[in-house]
PAMAR-403187 format. One record per residue (C-alpha): residue in one letter; residue number from 1; x, z, y. Coordinates in steps of 0.001 Angstrom, whole numbers, plus 500000, padded with zeros to 6 digits. Each point is the difference from the previous one (the first is absolute). Layout:
residues N
<r 'A',NUM,<X,Z,Y>>
...
end
This chain:
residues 522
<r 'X',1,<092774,254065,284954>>
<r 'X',2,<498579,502564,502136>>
<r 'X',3,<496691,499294,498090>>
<r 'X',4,<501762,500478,497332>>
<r 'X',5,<501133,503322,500748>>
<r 'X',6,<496963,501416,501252>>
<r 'X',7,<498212,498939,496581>>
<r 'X',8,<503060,502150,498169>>
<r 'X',9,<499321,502593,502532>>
<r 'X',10,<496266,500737,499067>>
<r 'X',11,<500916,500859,496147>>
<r 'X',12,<500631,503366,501271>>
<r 'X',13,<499014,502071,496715>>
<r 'X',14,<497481,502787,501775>>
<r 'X',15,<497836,497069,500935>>
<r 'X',16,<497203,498596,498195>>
<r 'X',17,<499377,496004,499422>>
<r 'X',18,<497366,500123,502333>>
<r 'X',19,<502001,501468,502630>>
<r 'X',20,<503177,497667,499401>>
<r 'X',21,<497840,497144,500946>>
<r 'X',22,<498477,501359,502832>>
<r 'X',23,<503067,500885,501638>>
<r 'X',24,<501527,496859,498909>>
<r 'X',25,<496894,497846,501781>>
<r 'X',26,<500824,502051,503251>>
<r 'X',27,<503473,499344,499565>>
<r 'X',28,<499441,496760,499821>>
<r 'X',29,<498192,499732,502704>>
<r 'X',30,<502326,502064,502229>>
<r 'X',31,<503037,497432,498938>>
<r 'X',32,<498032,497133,501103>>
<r 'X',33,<499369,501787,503884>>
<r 'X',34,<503244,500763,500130>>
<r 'X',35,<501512,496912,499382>>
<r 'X',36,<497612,498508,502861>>
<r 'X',37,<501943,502730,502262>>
<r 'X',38,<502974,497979,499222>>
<r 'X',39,<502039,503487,500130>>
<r 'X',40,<503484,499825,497672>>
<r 'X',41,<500177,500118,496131>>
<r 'X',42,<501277,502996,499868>>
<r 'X',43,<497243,501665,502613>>
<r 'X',44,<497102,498328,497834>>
<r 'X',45,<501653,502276,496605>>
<r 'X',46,<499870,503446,502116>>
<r 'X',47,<496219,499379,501268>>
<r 'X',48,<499219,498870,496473>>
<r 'X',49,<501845,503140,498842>>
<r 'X',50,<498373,502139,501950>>
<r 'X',51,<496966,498666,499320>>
<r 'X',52,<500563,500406,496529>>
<r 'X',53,<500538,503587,500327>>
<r 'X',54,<496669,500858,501933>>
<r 'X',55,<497956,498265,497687>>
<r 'X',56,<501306,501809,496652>>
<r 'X',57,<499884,503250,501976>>
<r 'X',58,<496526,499183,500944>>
<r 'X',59,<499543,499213,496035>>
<r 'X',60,<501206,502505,498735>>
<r 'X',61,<498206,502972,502416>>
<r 'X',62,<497881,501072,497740>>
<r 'X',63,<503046,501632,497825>>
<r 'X',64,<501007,501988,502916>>
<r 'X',65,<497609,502606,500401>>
<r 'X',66,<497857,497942,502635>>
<r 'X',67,<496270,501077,500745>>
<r 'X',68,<497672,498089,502015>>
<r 'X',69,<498824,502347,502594>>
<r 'X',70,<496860,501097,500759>>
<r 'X',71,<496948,500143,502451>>
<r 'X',72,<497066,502109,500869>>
<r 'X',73,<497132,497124,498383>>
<r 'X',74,<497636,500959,503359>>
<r 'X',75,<497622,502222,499147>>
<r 'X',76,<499822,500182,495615>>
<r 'X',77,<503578,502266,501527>>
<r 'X',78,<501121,497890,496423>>
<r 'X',79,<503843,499696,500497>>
<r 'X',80,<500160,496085,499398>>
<r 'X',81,<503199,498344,499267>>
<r 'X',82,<500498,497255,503022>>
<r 'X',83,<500609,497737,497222>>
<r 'X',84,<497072,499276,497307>>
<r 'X',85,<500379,498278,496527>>
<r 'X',86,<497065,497576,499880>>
<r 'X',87,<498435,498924,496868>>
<r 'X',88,<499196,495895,500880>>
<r 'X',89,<502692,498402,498763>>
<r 'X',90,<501645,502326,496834>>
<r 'X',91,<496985,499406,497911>>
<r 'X',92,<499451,497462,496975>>
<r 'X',93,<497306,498122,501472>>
<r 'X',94,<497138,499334,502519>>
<r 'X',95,<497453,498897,497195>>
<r 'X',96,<499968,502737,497043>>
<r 'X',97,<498224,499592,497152>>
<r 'X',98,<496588,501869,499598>>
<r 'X',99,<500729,503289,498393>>
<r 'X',100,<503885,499847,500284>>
<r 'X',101,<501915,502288,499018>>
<r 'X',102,<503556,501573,500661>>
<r 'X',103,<500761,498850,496034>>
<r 'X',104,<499091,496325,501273>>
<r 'X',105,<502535,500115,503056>>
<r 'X',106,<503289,498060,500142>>
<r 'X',107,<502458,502300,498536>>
<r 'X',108,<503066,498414,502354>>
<r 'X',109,<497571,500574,502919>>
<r 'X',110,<498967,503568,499213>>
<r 'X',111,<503469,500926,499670>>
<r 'X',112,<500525,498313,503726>>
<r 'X',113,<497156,502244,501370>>
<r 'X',114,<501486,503232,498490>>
<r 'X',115,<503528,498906,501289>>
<r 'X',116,<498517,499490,503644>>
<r 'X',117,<497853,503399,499695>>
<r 'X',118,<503405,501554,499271>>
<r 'X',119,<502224,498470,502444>>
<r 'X',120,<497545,501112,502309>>
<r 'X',121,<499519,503392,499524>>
<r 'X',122,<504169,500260,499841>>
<r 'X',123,<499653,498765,503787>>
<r 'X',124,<497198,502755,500564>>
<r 'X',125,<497263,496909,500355>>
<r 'X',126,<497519,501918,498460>>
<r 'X',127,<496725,498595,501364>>
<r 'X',128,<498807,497331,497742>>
<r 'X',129,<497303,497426,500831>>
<r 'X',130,<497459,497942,498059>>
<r 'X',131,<496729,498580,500024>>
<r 'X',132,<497065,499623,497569>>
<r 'X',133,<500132,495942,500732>>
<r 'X',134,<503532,500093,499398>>
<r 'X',135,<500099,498392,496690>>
<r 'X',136,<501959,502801,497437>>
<r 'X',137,<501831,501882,502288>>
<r 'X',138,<497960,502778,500001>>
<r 'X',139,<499684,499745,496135>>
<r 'X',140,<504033,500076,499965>>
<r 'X',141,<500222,503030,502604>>
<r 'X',142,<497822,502080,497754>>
<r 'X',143,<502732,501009,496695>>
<r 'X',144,<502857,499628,502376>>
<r 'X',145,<498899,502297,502822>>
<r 'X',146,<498971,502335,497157>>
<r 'X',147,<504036,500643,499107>>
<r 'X',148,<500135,501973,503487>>
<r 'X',149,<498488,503033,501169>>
<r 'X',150,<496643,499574,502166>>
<r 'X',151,<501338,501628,503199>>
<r 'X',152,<502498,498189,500059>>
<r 'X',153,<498938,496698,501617>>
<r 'X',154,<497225,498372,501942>>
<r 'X',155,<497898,497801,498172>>
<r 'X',156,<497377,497236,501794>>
<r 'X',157,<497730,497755,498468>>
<r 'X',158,<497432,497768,502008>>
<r 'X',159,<496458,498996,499290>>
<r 'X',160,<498107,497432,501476>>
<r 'X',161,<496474,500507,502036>>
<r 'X',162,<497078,499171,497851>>
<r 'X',163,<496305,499498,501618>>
<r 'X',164,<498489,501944,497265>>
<r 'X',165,<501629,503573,499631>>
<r 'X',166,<499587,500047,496441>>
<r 'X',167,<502102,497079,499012>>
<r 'X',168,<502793,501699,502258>>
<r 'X',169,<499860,503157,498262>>
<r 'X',170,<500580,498173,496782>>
<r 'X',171,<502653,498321,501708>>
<r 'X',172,<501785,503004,500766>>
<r 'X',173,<499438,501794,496844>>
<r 'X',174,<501899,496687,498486>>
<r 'X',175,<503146,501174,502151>>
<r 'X',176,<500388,503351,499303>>
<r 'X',177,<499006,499073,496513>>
<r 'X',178,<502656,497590,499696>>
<r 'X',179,<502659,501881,501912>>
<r 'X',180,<499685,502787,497384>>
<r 'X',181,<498275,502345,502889>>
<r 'X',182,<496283,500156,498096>>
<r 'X',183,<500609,503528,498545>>
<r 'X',184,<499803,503047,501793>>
<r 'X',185,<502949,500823,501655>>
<r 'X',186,<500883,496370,501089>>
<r 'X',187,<499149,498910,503883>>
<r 'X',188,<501181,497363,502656>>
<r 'X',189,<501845,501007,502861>>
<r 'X',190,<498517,497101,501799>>
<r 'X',191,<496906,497333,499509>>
<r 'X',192,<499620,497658,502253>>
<r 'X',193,<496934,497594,500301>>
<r 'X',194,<501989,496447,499666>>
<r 'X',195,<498906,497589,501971>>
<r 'X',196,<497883,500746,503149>>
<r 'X',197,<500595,496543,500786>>
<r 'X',198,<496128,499278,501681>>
<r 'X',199,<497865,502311,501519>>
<r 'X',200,<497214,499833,497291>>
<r 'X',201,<503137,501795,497767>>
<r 'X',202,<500249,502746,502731>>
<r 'X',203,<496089,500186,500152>>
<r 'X',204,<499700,500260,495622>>
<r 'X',205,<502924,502752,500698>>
<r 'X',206,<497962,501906,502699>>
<r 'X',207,<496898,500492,499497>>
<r 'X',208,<497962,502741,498855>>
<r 'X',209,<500496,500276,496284>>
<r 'X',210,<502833,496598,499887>>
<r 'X',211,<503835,500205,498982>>
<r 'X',212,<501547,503093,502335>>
<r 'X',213,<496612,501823,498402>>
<r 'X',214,<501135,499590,496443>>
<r 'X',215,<503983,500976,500856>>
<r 'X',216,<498940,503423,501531>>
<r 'X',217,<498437,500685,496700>>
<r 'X',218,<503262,499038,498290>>
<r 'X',219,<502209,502122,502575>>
<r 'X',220,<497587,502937,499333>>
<r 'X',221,<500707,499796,496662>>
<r 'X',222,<503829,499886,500622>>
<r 'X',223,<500380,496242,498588>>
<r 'X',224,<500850,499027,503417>>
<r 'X',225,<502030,501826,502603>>
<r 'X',226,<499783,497500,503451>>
<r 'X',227,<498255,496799,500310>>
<r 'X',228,<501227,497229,502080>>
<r 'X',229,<499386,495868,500375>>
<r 'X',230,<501940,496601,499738>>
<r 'X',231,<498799,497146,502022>>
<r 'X',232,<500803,496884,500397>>
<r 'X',233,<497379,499467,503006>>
<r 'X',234,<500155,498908,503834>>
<r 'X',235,<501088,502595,501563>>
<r 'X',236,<497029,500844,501851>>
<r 'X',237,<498522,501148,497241>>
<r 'X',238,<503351,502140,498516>>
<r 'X',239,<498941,501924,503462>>
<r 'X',240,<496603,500466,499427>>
<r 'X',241,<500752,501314,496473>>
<r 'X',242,<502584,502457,500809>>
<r 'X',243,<497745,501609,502898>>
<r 'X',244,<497145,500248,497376>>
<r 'X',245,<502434,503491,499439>>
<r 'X',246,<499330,499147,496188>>
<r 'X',247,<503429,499449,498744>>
<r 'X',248,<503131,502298,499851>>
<r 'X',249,<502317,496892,499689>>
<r 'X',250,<500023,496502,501090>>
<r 'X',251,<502302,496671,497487>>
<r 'X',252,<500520,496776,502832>>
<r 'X',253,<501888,497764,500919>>
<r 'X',254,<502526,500438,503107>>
<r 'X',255,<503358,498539,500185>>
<r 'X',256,<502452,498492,502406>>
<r 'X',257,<499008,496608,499849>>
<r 'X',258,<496314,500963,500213>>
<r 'X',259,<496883,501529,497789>>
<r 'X',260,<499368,497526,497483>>
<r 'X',261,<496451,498581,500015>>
<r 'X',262,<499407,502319,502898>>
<r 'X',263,<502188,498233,501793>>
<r 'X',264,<498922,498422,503461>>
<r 'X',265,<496595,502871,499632>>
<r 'X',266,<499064,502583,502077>>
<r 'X',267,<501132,500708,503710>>
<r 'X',268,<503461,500919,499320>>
<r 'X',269,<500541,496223,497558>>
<r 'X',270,<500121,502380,496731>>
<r 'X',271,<499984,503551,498257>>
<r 'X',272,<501563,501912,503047>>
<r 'X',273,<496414,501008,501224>>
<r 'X',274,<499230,501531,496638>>
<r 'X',275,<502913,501656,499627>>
<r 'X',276,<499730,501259,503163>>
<r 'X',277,<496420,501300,498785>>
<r 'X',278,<501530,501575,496644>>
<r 'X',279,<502318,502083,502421>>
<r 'X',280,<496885,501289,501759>>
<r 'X',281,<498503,501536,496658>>
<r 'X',282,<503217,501085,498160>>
<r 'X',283,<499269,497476,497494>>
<r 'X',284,<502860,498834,497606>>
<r 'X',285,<501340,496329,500016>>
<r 'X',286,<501266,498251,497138>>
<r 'X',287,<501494,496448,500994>>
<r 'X',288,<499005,497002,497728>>
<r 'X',289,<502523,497666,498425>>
<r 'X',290,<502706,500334,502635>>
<r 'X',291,<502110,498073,498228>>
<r 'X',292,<497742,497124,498892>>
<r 'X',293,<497407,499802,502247>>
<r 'X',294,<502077,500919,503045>>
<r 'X',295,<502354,496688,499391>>
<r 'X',296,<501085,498957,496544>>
<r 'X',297,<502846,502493,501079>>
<r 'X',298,<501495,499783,496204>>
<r 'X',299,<500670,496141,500845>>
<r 'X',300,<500843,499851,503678>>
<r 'X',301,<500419,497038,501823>>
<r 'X',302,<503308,499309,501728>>
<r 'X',303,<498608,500258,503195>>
<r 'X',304,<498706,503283,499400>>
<r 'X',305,<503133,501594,498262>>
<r 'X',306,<502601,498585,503243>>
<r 'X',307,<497694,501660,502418>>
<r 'X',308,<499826,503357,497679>>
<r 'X',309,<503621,500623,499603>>
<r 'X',310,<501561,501802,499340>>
<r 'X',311,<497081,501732,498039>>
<r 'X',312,<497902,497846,497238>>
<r 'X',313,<496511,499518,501316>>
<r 'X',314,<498424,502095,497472>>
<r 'X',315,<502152,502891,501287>>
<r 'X',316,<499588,499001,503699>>
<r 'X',317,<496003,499890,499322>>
<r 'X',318,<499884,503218,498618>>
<r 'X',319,<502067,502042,502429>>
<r 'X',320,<497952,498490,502619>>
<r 'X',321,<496813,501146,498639>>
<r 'X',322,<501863,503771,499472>>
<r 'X',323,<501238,499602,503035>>
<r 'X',324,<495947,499334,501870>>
<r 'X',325,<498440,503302,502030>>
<r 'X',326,<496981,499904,498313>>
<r 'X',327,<499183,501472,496231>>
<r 'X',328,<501676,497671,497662>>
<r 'X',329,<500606,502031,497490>>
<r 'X',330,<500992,498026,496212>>
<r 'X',331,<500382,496154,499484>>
<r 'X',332,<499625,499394,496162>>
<r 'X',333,<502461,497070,498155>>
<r 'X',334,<498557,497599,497595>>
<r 'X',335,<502742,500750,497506>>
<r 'X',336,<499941,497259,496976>>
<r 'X',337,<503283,501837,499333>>
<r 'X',338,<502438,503505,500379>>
<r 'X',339,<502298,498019,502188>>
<r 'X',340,<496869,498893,502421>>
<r 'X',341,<500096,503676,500842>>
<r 'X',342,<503380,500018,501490>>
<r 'X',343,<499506,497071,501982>>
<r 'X',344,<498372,502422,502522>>
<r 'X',345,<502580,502979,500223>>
<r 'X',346,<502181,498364,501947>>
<r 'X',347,<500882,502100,503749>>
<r 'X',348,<497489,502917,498293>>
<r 'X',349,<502851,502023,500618>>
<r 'X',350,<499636,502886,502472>>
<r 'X',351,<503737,499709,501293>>
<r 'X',352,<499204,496393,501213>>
<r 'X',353,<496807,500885,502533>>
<r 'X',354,<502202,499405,502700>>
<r 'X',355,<501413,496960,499406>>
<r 'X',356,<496345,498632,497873>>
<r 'X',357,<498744,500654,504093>>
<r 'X',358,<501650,497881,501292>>
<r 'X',359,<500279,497165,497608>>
<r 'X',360,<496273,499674,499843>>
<r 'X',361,<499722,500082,504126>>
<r 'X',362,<502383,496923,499872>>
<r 'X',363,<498152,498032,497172>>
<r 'X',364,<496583,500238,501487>>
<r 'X',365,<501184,499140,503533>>
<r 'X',366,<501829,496679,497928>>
<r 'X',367,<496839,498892,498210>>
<r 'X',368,<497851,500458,502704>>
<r 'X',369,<502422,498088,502215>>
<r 'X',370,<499508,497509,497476>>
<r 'X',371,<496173,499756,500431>>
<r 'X',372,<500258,500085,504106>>
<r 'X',373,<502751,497165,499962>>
<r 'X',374,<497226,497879,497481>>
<r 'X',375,<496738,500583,501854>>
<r 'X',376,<500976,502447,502842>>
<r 'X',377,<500382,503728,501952>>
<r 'X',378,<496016,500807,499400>>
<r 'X',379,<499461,498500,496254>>
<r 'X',380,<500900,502722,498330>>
<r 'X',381,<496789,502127,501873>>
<r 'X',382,<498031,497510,500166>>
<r 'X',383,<500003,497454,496859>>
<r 'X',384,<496966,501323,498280>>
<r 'X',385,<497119,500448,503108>>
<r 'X',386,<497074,497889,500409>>
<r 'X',387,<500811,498531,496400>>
<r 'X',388,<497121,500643,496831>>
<r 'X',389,<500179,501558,496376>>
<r 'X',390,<498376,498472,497089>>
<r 'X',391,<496897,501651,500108>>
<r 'X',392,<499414,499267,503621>>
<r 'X',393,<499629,496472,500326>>
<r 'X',394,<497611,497060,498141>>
<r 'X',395,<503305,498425,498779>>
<r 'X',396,<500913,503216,497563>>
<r 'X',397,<503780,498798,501980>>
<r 'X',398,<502492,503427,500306>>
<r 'X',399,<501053,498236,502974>>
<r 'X',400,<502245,503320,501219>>
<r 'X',401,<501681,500539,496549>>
<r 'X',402,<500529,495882,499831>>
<r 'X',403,<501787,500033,503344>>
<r 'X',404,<501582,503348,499390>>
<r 'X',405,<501644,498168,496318>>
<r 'X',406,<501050,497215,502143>>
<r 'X',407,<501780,501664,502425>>
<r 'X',408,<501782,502276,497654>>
<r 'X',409,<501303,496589,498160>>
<r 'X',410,<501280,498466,503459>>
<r 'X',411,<501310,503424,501319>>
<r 'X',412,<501243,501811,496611>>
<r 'X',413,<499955,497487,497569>>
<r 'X',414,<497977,501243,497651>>
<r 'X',415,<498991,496660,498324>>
<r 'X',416,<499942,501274,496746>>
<r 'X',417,<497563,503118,500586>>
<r 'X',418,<497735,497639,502153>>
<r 'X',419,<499968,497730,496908>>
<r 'X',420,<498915,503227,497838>>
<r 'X',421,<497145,500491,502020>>
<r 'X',422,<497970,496438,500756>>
<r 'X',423,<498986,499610,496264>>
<r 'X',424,<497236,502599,500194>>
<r 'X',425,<498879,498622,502931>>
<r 'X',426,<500229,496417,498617>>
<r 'X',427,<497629,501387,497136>>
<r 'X',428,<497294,501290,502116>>
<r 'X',429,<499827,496426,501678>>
<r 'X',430,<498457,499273,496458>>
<r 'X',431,<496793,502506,500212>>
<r 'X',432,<499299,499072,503732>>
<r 'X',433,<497198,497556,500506>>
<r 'X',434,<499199,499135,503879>>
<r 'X',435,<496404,499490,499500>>
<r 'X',436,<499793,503757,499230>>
<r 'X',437,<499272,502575,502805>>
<r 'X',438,<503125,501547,500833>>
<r 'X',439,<498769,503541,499037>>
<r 'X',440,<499675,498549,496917>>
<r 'X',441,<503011,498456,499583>>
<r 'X',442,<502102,502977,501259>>
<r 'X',443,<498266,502009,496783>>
<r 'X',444,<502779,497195,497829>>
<r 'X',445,<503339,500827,501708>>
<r 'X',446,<502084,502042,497862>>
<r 'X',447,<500173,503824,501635>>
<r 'X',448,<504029,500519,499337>>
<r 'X',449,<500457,496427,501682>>
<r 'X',450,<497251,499344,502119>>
<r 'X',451,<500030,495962,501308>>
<r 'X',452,<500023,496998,499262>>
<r 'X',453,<503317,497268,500367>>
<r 'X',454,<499502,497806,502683>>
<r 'X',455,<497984,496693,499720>>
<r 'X',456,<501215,497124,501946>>
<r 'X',457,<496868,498265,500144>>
<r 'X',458,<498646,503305,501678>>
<r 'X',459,<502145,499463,503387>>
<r 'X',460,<497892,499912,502469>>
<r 'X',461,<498179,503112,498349>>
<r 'X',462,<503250,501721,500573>>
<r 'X',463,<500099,498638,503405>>
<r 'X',464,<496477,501472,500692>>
<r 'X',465,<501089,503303,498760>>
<r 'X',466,<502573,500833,502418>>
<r 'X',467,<498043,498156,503034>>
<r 'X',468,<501771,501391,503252>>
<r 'X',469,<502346,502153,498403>>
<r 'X',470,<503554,499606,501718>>
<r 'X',471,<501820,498854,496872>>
<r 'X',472,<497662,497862,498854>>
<r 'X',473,<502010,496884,499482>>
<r 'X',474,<503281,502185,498492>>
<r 'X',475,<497505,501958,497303>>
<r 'X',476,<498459,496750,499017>>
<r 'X',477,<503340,498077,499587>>
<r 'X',478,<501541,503006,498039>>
<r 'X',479,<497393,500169,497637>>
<r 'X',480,<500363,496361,499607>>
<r 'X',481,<503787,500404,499338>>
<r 'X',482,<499329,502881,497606>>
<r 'X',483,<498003,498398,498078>>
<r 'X',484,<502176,496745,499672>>
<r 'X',485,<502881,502265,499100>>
<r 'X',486,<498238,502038,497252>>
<r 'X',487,<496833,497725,498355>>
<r 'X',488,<500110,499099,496796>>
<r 'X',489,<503109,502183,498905>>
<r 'X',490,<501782,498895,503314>>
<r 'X',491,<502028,497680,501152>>
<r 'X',492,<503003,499936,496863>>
<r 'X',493,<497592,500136,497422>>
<r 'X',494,<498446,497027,501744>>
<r 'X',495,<503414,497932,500280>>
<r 'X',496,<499089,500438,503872>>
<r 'X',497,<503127,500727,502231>>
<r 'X',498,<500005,503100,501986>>
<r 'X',499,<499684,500061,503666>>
<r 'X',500,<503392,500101,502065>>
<r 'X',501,<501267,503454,500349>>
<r 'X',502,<498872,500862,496870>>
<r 'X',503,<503802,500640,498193>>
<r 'X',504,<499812,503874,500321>>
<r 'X',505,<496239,500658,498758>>
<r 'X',506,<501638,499842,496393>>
<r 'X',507,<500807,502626,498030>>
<r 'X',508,<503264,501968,500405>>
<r 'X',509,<499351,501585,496839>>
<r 'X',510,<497642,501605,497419>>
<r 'X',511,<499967,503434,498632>>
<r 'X',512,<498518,499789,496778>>
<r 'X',513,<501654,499137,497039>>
<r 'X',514,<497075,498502,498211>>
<r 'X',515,<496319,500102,500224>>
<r 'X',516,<497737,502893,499934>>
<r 'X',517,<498161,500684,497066>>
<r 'X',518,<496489,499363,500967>>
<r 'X',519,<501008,496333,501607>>
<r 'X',520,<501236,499012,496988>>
<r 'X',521,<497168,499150,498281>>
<r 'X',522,<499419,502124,497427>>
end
């Protein structure tokens, strides 16, 4: 009955569809904790109440006059939005047609974009992101952005690195050409090179007459205000690219539970060291895929959302990173809808600072008591040392992002997002052949997912790899668990059963109402 209730209670008429089930999901899951608590009836209605009541305040912000604050962007002295509207996951599709055009795009979808360019601007999220390899979003950004005034938001597109400067030029005449930019008073706040995954990318970028050669002469000619990069590389490398002193702005990974594929690199285990390096030059720093890449936050596990509360993990993971004393200055969403957008407003509000303080001191300290009870006092300092990326060992094995996924599964419970991640390394298994060199074979792995899945029959390989390193025997068996858990689809998909423990890595709930446009198919 209570269900019941809080299913009537989420008709409420100022919010959308989308936003109805979203709340209702949380609700959901919220009933189903608190009926573990074994707390009354009657105490169970005023939580889910109250509940109720932040949520459609939280959904309905954007009515009351709310603004996204602002930041000083480093050194472009752009005042960036801490909040970005990313382009990934709005668009039609990854795989357009030759010579598409707006006339050819999903009208349904189209309409979506403009709704989510909209809702953002009401919420003063006025940088937009996009990137030439991002399918049609920049092709959709172009007539849409043109319905507001040019100074009146911050607009990014990213190009990759291309050996020959030529073929990159074209590339970034496509850009502004198909964001509507090619005449003469259209520019880009920001370019960034995409991708300066491998140092040959850096090198094609830096050389005398390469990439950052070819965007001066667009900046000179006002078609480009500040350049920047993206990178999905060790981290090592991030470093060495930011001190080249090329770049106004730096797109990476860094989130609580880690730096994505840079995870387990550099002396510090991920992307502290080059943030730490960005701060040194006044450079900008855009975080990557906070939501997605830093945990599948939109579908936490159970695990995760219990040690979170009383925030969601998406807010608690972006407070955190505002919260950091080093430049972090905008984290852009992968909206695939408006009400994605107001997912991440929650405790924006200046009035709470106080209280945000000292929620967030009390989460961390729980999930990192969580890690210390599971593997002890020194793991979390220690985990990644002594342990090899992709590209540094004859195996192409990320054996620091492997044992980094497996410990976030046993600590977190982040199953799911684990299980997200081991099919692109399951695919370069298929272009590695062990009778090539190894310099050879690293030239196959994929840059944005460098590695290869385990091989079982490659044990003692593994073994040889971490040869008098102190966790030798824990790495090996966790990579051995990992990949038993997540092969092949993992273990459901199998019919295998899950190990014991397992009952909160599921999902407490998910936050989108249906699938984004570009997974779909089309």
């Amino acid at each position: 009955s209570l269900m019941g209730a809080s299913n009537s209670l989420v008709s409420d008429e100022k919010l959308t569809a989308d936003q109805q089930l979203k709340i209702f999901r949380q609700l959901k899951n919220e009933y189903s904790t608190l009926l573990g608590s074994r707390i009354s009836p009657d105490d169970v209605q005023q939580q889910l109440l109250k509940r109720y009541n932040d949520l459609t305040s939280l959904y309905t912000l954007h009515s009351t006059g709310f603004r996204c604050p602002t930041t000083r962007f480093g050194r472009t002295e752009l005042k960036m939005p801490i909040l970005t509207c990313g382009g990934m996951r709005m668009q039609e599709t990854w795989n357009p047609k030759t010579d598409m055009t707006i006339e050819m795009i999903n009208k349904d979808c189209q309409e979506n974009f403009k709704n989510i360019v909209r809702r953002s601007m009401e919420l003063g999220i006025n940088h937009f992101e996009t990137a030439r390899g991002y399918g049609t979003s920049e092709l959709q950004y172009g007539p849409i952005l043109r319905e507001y005034p040019r100074s009146d938001y911050i607009l990014q597109t990213k190009v990759p690195p291309r050996e020959d400067p030529a073929e990159f030029r074209q590339l970034v005449d496509k850009s502004l050409q198909t964001l509507l930019l090619d005449g003469e008073d259209g520019y880009v706040d920001l370019l960034s090179v995409h991708g300066i995954n491998r140092p040959e990318h850096l090198e094609w970028v830096t050389r005398p007459g390469g990439c950052r050669d070819v965007l001066r002469e667009y900046q000179s000619r006002g078609k480009v205000r500040f350049v920047g990069f993206s990178t999905h590389g060790m981290t090592p490398l991030i470093v060495q690219t930011i001190e080249t002193g090329l770049f106004d702005y730096v797109n990476l990974h860094y989130h609580f539970i880690g730096s994505y594929t840079a995870s387990g690199t550099g002396p510090l285990g991920g992307n502290l060291q080059a943030l730490q390096a960005a701060q040194k030059l006044d450079m900008g720093v855009f975080i990557i895929s906070p939501t997605d890449k830093g945990g599948a936050l939109y579908q936490p596990p159970v695990a995760l959302c219990k040690l979170c509360e009383p925030l969601t993990p998406i807010t608690f993971n972006n407070l955190w990173l505002w919260s950091r004393p080093l430049p972090i200055h905008t984290l852009v969403i992968g909206a695939a809808r408006p009400a994605d957008l107001d997912d991440h407003l929650q405790w924006m509000q200046e009035d709470r600072a106080g209280e945000r303080k000292q929620l967030l001191a009390a989460i961390e300290d729980r999930l990192w008591q969580r890690v210390a009870q599971l593997f002890g006092p020194d793991f979390k300092d220690t985990w990644f040392e002594g342990l090899p990326d992709a590209y540094s060992n004859s195996e192409g094995l990320p054996v620091g992002y492997l044992f980094w996924l497996w410990w976030l599964v046993k600590a977190w419970g982040l199953y799911d997002y684990a299980l997200q991640r081991y099919p692109y390394l399951e695919a370069g298994v298929k272009s590695w052949d062990d009778s090539r060199p190894a310099v050879e074979n690293a030239q196959t792995l994929n840059s944005w997912t460098p590695g290869i899945a385990y091989r079982p029959h490659r044990e003692t390989q593994l073994r040889e790899l971490l040869v008098g390193h102190p966790r030798q025997e824990q790495v090996v068996e966790a990579i051995q668990q990992l990949h038993e858990w997540l092969r092949d689809g993992g273990c459901v998909k199998r019919g295998a059963p899950l190990p014991a423990g397992s009952e909160d890595w599921v999902k407490a709930y998910d936050l989108q109402p249906d699938k984004p446009f570009p997974e779909r198919g089309n």
